[in-house]
N, C-alpha and C positions, 0 to 999 in steps of 0.2 A: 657551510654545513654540507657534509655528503655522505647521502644517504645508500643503501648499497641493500636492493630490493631483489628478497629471498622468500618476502610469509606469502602465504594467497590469505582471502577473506575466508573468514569463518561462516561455519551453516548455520543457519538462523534456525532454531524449535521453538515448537508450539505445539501445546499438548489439549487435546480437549475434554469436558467431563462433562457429566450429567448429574447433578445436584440430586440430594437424596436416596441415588439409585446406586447400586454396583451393578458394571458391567461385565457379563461374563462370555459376551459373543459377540464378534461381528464379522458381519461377511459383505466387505464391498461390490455392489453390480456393476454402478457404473457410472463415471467420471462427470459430477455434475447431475445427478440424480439421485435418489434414496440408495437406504442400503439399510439393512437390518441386524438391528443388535437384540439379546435377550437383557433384562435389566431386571429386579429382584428388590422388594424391599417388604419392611413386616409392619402391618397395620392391622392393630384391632379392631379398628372399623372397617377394613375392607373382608369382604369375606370371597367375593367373586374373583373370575378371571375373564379378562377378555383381551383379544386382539384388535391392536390399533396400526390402520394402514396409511399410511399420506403418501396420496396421489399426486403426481403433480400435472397439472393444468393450466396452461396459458404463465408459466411460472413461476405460477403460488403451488401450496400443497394443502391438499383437502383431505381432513381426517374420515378415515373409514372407521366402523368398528361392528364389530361381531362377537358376541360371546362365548365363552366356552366353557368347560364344568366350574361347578363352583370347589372351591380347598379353602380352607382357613387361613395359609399360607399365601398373601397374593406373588402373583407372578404372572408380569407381563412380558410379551414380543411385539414390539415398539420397529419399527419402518420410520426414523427422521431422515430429513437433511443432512448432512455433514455440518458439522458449526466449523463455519471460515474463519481463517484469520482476522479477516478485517471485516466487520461490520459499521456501518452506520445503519443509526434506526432514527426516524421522524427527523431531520436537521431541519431546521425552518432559521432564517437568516434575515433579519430586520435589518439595514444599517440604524447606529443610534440618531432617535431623533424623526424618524422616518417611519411610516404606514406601510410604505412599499416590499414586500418582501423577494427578496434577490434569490432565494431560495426557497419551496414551497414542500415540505414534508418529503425531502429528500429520504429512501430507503435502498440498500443493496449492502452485494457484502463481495469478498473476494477470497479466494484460499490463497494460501502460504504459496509463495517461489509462482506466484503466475501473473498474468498483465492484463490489465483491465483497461479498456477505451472509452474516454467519453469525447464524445462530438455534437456539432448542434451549429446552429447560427451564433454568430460573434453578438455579444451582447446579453446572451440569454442565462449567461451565471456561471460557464464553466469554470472559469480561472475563481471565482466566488471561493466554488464549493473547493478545490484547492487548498486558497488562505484557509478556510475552514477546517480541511484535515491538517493541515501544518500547525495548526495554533494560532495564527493569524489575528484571527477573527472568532470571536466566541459569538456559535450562534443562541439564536431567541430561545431556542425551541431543540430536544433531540440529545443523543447521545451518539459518543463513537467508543465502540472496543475494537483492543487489538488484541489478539491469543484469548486470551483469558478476561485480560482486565479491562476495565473499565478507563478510558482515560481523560481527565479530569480537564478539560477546555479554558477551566476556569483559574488552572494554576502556573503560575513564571517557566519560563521556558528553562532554567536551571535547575527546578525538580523533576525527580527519575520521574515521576506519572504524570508528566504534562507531554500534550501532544508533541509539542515544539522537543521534548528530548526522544521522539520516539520516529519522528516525521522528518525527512528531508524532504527539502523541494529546489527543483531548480526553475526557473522563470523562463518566461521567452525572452530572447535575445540576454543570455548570463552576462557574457562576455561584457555588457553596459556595466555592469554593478563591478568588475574588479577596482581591488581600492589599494593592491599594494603594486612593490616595481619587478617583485621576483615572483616565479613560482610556487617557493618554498615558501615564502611571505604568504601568499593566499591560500595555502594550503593549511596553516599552522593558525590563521588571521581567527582571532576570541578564543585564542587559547593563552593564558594567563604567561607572560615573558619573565615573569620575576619569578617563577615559583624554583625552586632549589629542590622540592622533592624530585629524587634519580627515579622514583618508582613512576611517579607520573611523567616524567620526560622520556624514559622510556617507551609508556604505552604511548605516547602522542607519535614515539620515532616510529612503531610498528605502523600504526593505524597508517602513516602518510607512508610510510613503503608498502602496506598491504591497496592503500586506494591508487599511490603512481602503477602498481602493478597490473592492480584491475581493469584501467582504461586506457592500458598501452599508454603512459609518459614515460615510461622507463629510460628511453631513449635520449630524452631532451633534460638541457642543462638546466636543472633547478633553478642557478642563479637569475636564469633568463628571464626578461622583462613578458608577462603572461600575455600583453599586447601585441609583441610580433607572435606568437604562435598564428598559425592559420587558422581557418574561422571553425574546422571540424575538430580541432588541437584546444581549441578556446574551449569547446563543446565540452572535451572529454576532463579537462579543468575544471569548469566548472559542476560538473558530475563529481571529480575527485574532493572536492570541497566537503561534499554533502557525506561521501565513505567514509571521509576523518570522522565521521560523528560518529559512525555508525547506526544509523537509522534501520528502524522494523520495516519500517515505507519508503519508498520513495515516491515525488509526486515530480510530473515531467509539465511542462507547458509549452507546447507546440514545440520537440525538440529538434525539427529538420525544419522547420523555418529559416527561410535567406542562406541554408546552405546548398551550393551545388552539388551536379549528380553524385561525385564520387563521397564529397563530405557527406551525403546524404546517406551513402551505401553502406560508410563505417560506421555510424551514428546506429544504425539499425542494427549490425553484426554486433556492435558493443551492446548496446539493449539486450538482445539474441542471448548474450555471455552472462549482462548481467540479473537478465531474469530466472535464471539459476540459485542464486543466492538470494535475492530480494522480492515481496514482494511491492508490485508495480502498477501505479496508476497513471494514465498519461490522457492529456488532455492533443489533441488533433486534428487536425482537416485532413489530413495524410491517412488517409482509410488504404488505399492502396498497399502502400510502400510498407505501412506496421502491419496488414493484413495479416499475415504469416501469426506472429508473434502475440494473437489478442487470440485470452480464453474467455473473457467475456464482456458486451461490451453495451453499453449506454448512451440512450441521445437527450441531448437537453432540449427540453423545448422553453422557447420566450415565457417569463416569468418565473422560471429556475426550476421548471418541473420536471423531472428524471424518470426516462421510463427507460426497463430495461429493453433490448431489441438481439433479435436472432443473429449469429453470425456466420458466416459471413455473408448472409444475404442481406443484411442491410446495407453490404456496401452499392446496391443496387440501384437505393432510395436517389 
């Protein structure tokens, strides 16, 4: 098979609303803080006007409010958050069978095309929480949205709104899990070999020349046993796996682990590239070396509790 890589990856959108309201203003201040929009809506019962301000404080946001003339017509100026792409709210994470919770009222959220770090002591649930945004593991307790919608934890990784068809992930040490003898093989590998629709063989030929293209394979023989690549070439394989899907997420787990300086140095420039198009949650010891490339970032503490932390002064801790 030969493949002959010309597309780049597509831009991911995500569009946000406010229920009930039309919005007719907004004026962003500043990157990770409020910003103000006017919003509009007609109630018989309201007859008043007032302004609502959220502040933000130690990383929550506290509502202000102040009144102002009364109209028949309400009409408010509303100061929120930005709504992120990626939320999760309350995850709480039993395994079945078990008291223990691996996960305790996990909350945060992340915007579109940026990188998110969590770090903490081995043991304390980051790779957890992980399987849990991949679909994995359906937690006890909580919800996750991604854009807009709601996605549904509880359904086969074959339907459009389960986590699993919206979430990639790649593991520590991938390179363990390959299961075919070629490239192309592991690239293509649960994608259906019998099917005769040209419309689907086509998007599968895109997708695996838009992902060989993404992580610099272009160069190396498809046919090639995905084994002998070198250990930063393995990396960027098993990264390519995850782009045939095209996922909204991707989830990283310790991904400069056992490689040397230089694999370490591509491994980061590729991140660098591919947090442009995706957004990116990566799991870490390597505060350092991802420094650069983290807009916000998280420490877990023993018993799976998630608090958000400053950066980069936590690299300090």
């Amino acid at each position: 098979m030969v493949l002959h890589v010309t597309s780049k990856l597509s831009e991911l959108a995500a569009t946000s609303f406010c229920p009930n309201f039309r919005q007719t203003k907004a004026i962003r201040i500043a990157n990770d803080e409020a910003f103000s929009i006017t919003l509009k809506r007609t109630s018989i019962s309201s007859v008043g006007k007032q302004r609502i301000r959220y502040e933000k404080s130690r990383g929550n946001y506290n509502r202000k409010y102040s009144p102002l003339s009364c109209v028949g017509l309400t009409e408010r100026t509303v100061s929120v958050h930005e709504k992120d792409f990626l939320q999760v709210k309350g995850v709480t994470y039993r395994p079945p069978g078990s008291e223990a919770k691996l996960l305790d009222n996990v909350s945060f959220s992340l915007p579109e095309k940026s990188l998110g770090l969590v770090y903490g002591p081995s043991g304390s649930g980051k790779t957890t929480l992980l399987q849990v945004l991949a679909g994995l593991a359906t937690p006890t307790n909580g919800a996750v949205y991604i854009g807009e919608e709601h996605t549904d934890c509880t359904k086969k990784p074959s339907h459009p709104g389960s986590l699993s068809a919206r979430v990639g992930i790649v593991f520590q040490f991938p390179e363990r899990y390959f299961l075919t003898d070629t490239i192309v093989e592991e690239l293509m590998f649960g994608w259906s070999r019998q099917t005769q629709d040209p419309i689907l063989r086509q998007t599968l030929t895109l997708r695996i020349q838009s992902a060989v293209y993404a992580v610099g394979l272009q160069g190396m023989p498809l046919e090639m046993n995905p084994r002998n690549l070198s250990d930063g070439y393995k990396r960027r394989l098993a990264l390519a796996v995850q782009l045939v899907r095209m996922p909204d997420v991707m989830l990283l787990d310790e991904p400069l682990a056992g490689l040397d300086w230089k694999a370490r140095a591509d491994v980061v420039k590729l991140l660098t590239a591919l947090k442009k198009e995706k957004t990116l949650i990566i799991v870490s010891h390597d505060l350092k070396e991802l420094s650069p490339l983290v807009d916000r970032a998280w420490e877990m503490e023993m018993g799976g509790i998630l608090t958000k932390q400053p950066w980069p002064s936590a690299m300090t801790k």
